[in-house]
C-alpha positions in Angstrom: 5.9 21.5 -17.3 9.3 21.2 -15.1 10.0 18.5 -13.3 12.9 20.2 -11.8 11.7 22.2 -8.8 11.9 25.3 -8.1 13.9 26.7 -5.2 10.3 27.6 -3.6 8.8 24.2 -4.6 11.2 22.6 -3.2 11.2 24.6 0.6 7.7 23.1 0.6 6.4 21.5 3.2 3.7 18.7 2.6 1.3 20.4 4.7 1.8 23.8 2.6 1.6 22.2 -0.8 -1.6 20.6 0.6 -3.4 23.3 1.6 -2.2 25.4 -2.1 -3.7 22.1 -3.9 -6.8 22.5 -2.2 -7.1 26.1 -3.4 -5.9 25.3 -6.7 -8.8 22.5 -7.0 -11.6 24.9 -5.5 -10.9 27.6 -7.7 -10.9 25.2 -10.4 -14.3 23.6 -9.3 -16.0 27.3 -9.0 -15.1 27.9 -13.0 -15.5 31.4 -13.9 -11.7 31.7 -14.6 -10.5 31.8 -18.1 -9.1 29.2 -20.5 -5.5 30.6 -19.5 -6.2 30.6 -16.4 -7.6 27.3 -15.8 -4.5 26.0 -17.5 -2.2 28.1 -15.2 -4.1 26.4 -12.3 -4.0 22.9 -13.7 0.0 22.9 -14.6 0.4 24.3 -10.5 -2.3 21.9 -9.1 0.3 19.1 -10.7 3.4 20.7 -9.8 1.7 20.5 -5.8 0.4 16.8 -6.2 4.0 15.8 -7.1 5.7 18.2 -4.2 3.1 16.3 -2.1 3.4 12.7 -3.4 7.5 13.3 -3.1 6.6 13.9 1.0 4.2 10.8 1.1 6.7 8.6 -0.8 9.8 10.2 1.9 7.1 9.1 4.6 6.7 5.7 3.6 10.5 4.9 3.2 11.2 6.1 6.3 8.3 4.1 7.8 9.5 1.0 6.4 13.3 1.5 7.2 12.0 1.4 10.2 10.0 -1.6 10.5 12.5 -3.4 8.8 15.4 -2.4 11.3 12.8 -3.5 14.2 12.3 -6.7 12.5 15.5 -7.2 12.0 16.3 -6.7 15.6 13.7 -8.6 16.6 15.9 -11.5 15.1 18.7 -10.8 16.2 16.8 -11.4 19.5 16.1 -14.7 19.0 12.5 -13.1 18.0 11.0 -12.8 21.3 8.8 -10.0 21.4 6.9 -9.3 24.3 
């Protein structure tokens, strides 16, 4: 498996690799597929889970950027919030 993404992989968006995850797992849960197959799905079902956990981790950091700059001007306030 890469862990160098593709130019696709990349263009992404979380809501897109979401709703190809989802797939992926249903396909996986109704078996019928072959060995090879079910391989093939597993090794793109993890190369989605990462695209998506990259988003959710980019979310988060910007989340707490931001609560740490409003905190920090909160101080520089003298701390009165209202």
């Amino acid at each position: 498996m890469t862990t160098t993404p593709t130019p696709g992989e990349a263009a992404l968006g979380y809501e897109q690799a979401r709703d190809e995850l989802i797939e992926v797992v249903r396909k996986l849960e109704a078996g019928g597929t072959t060995l090879e197959e079910s391989l093939a799905l597993w090794e793109r079902g993890e190369e989605l889970a990462k695209v998506c956990r990259r988003w959710l981790d980019g979310a988060r950091a910007r989340l707490d950027a931001a609560l740490a700059e409003e905190e920090q001007e909160a101080g520089d306030t003298g701390g009165a919030r209202e």
